[in-house]
N, CA, C and O atoms as a Tinker XYZ file with bonds, in Angstrom:
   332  protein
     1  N     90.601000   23.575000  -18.873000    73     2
     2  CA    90.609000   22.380000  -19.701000    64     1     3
     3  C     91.982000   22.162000  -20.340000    63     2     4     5
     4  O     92.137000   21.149000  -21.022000    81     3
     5  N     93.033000   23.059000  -20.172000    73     3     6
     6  CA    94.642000   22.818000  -20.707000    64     5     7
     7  C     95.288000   22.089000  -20.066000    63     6     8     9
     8  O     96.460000   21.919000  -20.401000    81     7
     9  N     94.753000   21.400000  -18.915000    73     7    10
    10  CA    95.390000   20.140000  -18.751000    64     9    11
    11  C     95.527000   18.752000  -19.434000    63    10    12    13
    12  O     96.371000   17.858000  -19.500000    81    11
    13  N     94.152000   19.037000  -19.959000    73    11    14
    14  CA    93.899000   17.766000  -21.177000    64    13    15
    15  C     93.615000   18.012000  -22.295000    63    14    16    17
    16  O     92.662000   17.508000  -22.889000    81    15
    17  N     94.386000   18.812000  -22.747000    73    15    18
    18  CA    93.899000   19.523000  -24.372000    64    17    19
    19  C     94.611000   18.969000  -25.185000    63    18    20    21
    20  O     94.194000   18.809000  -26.333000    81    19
    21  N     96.038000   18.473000  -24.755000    73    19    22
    22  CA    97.247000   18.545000  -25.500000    64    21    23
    23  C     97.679000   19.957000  -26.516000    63    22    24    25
    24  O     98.356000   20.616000  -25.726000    81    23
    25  N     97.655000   20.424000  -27.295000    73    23    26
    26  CA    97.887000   21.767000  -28.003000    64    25    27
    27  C     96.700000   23.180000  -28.068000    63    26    28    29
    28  O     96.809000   24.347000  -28.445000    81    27
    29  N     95.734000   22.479000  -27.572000    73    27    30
    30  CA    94.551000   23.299000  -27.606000    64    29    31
    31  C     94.037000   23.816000  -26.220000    63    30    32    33
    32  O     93.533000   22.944000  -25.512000    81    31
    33  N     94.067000   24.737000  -25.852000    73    31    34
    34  CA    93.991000   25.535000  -24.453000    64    33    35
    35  C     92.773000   26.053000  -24.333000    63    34    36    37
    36  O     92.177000   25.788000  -23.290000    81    35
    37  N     92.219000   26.753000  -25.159000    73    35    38
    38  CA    91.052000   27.187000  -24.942000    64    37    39
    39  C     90.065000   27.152000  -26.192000    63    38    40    41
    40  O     90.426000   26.672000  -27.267000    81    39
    41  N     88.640000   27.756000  -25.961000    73    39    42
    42  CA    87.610000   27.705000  -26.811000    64    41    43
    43  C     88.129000   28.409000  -28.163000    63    42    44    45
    44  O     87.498000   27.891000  -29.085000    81    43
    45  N     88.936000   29.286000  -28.609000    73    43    46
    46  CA    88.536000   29.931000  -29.916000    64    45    47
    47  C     90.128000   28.562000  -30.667000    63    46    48    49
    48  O     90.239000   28.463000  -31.889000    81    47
    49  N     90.954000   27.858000  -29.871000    73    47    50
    50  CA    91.680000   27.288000  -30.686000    64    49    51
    51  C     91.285000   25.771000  -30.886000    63    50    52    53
    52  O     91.890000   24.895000  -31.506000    81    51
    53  N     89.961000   25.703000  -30.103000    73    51    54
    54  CA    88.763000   24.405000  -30.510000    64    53    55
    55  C     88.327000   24.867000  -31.528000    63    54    56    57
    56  O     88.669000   24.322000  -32.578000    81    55
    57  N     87.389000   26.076000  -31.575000    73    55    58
    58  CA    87.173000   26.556000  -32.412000    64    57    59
    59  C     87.791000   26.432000  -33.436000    63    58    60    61
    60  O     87.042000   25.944000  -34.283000    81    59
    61  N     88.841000   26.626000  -33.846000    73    59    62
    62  CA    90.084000   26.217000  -34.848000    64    61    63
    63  C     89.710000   25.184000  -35.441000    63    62    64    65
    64  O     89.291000   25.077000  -36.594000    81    63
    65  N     89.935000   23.990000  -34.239000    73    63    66
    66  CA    90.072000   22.730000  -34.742000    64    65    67
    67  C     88.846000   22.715000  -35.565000    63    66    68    69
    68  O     89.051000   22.480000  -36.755000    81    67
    69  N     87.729000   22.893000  -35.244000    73    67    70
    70  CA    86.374000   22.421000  -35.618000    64    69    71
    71  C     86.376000   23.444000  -37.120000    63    70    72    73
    72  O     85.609000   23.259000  -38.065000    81    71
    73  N     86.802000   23.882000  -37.088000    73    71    74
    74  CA    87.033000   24.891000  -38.815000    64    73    75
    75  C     88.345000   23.996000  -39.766000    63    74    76    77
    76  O     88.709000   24.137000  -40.934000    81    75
    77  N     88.676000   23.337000  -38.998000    73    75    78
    78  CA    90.001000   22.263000  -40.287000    64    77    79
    79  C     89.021000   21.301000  -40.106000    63    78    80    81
    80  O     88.838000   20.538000  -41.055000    81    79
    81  N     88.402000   21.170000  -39.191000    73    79    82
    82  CA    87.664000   19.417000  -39.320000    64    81    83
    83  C     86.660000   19.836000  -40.530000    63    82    84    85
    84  O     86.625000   18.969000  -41.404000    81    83
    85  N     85.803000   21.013000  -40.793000    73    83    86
    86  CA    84.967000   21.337000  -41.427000    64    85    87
    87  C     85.300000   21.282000  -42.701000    63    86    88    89
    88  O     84.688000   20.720000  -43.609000    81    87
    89  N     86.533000   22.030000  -42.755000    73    87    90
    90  CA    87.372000   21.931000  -44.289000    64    89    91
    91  C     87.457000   20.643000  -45.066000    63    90    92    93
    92  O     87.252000   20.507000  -46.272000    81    91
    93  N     87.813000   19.661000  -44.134000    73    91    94
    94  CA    88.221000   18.555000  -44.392000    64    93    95
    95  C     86.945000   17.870000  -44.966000    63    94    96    97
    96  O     87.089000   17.079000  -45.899000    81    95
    97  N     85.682000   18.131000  -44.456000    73    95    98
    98  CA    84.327000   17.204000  -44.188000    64    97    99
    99  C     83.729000   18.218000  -45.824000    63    98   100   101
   100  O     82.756000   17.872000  -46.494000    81    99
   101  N     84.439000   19.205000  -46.071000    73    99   102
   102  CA    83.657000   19.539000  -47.366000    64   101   103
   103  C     84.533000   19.132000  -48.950000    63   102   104   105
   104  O     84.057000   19.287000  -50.075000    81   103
   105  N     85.742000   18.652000  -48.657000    73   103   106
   106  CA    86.206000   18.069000  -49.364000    64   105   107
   107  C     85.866000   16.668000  -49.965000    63   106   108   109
   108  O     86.181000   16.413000  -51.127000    81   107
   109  N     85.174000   15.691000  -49.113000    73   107   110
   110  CA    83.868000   15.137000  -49.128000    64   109   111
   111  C     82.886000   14.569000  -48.566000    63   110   112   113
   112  O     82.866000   13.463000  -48.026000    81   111
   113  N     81.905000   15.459000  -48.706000    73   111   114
   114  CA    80.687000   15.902000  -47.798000    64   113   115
   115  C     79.983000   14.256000  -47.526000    63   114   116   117
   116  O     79.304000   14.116000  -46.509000    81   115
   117  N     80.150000   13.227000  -48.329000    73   115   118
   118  CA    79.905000   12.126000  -48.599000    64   117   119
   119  C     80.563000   11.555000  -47.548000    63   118   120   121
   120  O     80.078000   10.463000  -47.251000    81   119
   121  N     81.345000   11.839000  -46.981000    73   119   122
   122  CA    81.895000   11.010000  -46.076000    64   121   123
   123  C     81.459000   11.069000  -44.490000    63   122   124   125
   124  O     81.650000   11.995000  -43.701000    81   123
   125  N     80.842000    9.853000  -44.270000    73   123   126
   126  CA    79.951000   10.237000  -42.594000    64   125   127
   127  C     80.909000   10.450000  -41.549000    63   126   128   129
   128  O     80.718000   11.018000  -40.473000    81   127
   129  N     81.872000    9.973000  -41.951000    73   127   130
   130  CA    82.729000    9.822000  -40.988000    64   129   131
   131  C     83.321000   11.617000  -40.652000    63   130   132   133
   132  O     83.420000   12.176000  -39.560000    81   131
   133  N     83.505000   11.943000  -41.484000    73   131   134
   134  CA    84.345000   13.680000  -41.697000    64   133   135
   135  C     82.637000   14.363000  -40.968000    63   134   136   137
   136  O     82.687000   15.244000  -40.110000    81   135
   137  N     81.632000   13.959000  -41.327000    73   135   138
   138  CA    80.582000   14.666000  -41.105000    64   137   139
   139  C     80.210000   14.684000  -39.116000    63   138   140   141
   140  O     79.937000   15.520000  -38.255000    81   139
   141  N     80.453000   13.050000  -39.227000    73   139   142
   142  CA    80.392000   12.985000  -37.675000    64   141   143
   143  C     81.290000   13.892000  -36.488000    63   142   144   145
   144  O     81.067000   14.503000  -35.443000    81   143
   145  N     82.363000   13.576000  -37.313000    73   143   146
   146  CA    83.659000   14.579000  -36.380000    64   145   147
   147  C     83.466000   15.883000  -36.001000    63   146   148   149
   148  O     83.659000   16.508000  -34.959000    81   147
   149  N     83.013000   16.164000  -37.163000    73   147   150
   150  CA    82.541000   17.938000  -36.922000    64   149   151
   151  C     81.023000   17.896000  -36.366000    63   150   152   153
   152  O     80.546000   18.979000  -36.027000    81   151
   153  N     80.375000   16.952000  -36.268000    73   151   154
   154  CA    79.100000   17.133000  -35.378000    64   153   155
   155  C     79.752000   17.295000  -33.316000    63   154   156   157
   156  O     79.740000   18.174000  -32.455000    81   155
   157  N     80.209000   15.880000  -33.426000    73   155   158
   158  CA    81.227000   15.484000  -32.324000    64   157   159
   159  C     81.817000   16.835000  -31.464000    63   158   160   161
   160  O     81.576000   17.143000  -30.297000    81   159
   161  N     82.814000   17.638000  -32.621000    73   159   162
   162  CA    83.896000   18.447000  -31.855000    64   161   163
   163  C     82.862000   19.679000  -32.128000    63   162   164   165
   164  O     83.487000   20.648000  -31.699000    81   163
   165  N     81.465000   20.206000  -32.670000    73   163   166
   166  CA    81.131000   21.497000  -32.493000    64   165   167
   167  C     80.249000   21.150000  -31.077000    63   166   168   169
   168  O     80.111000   21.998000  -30.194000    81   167
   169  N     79.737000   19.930000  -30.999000    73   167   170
   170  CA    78.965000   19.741000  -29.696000    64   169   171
   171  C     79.856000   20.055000  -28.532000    63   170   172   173
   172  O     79.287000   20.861000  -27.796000    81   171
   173  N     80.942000   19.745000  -28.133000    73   171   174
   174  CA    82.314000   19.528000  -27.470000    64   173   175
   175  C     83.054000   21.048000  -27.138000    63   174   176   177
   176  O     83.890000   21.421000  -26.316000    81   175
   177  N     82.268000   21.719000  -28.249000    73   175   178
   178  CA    82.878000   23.275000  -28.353000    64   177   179
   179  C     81.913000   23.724000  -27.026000    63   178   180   181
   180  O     82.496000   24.368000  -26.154000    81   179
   181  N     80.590000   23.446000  -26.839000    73   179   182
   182  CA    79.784000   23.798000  -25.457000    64   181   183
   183  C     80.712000   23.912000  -24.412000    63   182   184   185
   184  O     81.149000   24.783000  -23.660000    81   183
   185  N     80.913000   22.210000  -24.732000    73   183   186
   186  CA    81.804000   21.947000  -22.909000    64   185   187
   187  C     83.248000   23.652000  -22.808000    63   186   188   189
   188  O     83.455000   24.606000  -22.058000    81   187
   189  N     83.702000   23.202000  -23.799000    73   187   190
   190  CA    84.608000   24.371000  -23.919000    64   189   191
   191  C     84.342000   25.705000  -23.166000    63   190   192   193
   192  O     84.951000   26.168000  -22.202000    81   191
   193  N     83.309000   26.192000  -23.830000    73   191   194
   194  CA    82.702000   27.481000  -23.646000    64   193   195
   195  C     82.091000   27.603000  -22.526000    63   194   196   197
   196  O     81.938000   28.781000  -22.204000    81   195
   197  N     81.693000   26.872000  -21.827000    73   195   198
   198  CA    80.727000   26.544000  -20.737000    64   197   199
   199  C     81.872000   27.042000  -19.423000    63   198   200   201
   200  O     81.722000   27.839000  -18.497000    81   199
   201  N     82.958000   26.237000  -19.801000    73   199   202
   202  CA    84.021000   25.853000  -18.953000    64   201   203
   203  C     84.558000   27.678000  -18.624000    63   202   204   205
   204  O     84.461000   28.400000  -17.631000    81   203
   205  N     85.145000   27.887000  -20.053000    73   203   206
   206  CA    85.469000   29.330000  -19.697000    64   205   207
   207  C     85.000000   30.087000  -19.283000    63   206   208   209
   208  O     85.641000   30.732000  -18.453000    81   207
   209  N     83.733000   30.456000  -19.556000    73   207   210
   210  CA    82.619000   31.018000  -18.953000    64   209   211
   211  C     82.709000   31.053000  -17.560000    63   210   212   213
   212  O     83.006000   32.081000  -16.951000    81   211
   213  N     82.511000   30.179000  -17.124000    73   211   214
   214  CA    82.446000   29.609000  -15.673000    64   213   215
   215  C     83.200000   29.694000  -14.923000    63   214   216   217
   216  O     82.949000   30.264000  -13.861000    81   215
   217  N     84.713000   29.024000  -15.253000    73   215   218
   218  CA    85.598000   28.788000  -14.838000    64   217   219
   219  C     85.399000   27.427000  -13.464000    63   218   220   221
   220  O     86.199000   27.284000  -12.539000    81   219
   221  N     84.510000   26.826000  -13.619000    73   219   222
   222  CA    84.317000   25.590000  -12.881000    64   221   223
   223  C     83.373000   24.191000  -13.527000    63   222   224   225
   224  O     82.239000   24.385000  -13.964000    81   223
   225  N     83.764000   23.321000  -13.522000    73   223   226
   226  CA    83.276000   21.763000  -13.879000    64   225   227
   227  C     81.689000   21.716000  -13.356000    63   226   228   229
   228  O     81.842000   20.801000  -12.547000    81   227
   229  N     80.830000   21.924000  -13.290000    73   227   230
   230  CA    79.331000   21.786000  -12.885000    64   229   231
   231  C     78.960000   21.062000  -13.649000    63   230   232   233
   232  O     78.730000   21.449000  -14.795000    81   231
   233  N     78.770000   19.722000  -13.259000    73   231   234
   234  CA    78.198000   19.021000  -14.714000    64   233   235
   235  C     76.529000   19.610000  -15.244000    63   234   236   237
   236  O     76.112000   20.114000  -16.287000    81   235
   237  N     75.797000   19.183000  -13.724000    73   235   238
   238  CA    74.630000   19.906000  -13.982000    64   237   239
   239  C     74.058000   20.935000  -14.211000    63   238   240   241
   240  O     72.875000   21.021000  -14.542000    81   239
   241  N     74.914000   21.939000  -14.044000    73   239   242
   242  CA    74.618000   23.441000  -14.832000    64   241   243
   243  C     75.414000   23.333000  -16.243000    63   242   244   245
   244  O     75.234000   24.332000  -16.940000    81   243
   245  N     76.139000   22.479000  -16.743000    73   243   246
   246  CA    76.933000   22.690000  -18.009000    64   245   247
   247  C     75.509000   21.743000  -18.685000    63   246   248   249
   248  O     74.672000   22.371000  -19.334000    81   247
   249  N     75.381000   20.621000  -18.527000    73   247   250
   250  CA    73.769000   20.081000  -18.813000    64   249   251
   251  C     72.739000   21.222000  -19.055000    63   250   252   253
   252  O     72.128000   21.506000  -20.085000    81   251
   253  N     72.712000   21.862000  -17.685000    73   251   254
   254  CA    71.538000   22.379000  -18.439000    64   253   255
   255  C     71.227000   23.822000  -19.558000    63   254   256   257
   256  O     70.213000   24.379000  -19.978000    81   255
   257  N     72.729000   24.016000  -19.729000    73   255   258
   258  CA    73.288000   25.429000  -20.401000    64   257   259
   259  C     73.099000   24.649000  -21.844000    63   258   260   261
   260  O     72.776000   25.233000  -22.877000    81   259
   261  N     73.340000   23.312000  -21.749000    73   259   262
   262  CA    73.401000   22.482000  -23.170000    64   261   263
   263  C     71.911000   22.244000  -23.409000    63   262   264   265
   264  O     71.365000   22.081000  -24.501000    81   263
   265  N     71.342000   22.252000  -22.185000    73   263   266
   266  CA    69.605000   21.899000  -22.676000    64   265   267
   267  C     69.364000   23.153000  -23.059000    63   266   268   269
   268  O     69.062000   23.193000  -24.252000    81   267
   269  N     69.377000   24.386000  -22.438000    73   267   270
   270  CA    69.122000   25.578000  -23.093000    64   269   271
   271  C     69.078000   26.267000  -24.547000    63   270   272   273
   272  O     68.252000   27.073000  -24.977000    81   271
   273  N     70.533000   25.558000  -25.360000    73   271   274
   274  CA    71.141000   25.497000  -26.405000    64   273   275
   275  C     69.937000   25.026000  -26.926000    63   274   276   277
   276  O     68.993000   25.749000  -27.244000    81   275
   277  N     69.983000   23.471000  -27.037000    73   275   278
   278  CA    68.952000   22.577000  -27.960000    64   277   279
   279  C     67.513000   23.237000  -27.420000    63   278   280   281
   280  O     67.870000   24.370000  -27.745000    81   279
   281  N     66.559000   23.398000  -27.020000    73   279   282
   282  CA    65.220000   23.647000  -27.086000    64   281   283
   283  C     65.076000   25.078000  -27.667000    63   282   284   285
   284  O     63.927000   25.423000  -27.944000    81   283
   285  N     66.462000   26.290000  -27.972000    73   283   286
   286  CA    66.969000   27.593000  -28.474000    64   285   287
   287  C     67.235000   27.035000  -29.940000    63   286   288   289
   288  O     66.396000   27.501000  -30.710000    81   287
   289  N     67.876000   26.430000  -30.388000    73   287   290
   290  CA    68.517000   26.071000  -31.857000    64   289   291
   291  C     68.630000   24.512000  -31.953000    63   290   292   293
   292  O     69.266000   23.670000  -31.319000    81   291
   293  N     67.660000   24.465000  -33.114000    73   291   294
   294  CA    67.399000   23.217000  -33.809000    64   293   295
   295  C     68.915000   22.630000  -34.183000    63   294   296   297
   296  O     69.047000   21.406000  -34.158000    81   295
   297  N     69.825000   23.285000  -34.457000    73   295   298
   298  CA    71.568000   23.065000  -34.972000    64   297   299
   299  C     71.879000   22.416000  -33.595000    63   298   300   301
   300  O     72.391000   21.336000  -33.890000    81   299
   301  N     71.830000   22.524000  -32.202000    73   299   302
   302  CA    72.246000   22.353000  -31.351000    64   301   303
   303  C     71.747000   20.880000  -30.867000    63   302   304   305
   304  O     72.434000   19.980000  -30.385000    81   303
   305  N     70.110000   20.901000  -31.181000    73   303   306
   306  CA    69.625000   19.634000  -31.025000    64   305   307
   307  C     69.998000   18.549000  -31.875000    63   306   308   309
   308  O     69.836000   17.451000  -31.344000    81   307
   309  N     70.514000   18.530000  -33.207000    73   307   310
   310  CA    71.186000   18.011000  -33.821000    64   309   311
   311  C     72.354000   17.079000  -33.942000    63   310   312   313
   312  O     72.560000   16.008000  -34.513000    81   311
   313  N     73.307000   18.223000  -32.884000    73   311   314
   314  CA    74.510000   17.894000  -32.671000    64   313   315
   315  C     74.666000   16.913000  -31.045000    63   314   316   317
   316  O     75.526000   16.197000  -30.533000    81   315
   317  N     73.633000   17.280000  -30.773000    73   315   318
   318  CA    73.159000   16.583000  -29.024000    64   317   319
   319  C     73.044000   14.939000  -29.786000    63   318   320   321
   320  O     73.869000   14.043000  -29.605000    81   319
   321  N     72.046000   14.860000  -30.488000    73   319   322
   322  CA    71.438000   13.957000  -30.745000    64   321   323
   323  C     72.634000   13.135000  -31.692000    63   322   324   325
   324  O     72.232000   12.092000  -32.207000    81   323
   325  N     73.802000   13.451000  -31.909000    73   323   326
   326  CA    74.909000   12.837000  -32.835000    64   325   327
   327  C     76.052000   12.449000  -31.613000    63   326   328   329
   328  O     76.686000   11.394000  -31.566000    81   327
   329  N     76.124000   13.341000  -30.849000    73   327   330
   330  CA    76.979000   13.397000  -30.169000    64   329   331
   331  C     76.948000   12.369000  -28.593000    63   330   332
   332  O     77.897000   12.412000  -27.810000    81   331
C-alpha cells in the first residue's frame, strides 16, 4: 500500500495517524466531524492490516476478514456502519 500512502507505509504508522486523529477528536469530542475521521481511518486500518497480512489485494477475502471483524466486535460493526 506505499505506493499510495504518501508518508505512511505501513499499518503501525496508520496506526499513528489514527492516534493524532484521536487526540485531536478528544479535544472536542463534540465535534462529528473529528469523531467521523477516526471512525473512517480505524475502519481503513483493516484494509491496512489485511493487506500486510496477506501481502495481496483480494477484495473478497479482505470483505470477508472485515465481515469476520463485525459479527466478532460490536466496535467493528460500528465503524463498518460509519464508514
Amino acid at each position: 500500500m506505499a505506493s499510495f500512502s504518501f508518508l505512511i507505509t505501513n499499518p503501525e504508522e496508520f496506526l499513528q495517524k489514527l492516534e493524532r486523529d484521536f487526540l485531536v477528536y478528544k479535544e472536542n469530542d463534540l465535534d462529528s466531524g473529528n469523531a467521523i475521521t477516526c471512525a473512517l481511518v480505524a475502519w481503513h486500518l483493516t484494509d491496512w492490516v489485511w493487506t500486510e497480512r496477506n501481502g495481496i489485494e483480494n477484495k473478497k477475502a479482505k470483505r470477508d476478514y472485515q465481515k469476520r471483524l463485525t459479527e466478532k466486535y460490536d466496535f467493528f460493526k460500528m465503524l463498518d456502519a460509519v464508514a
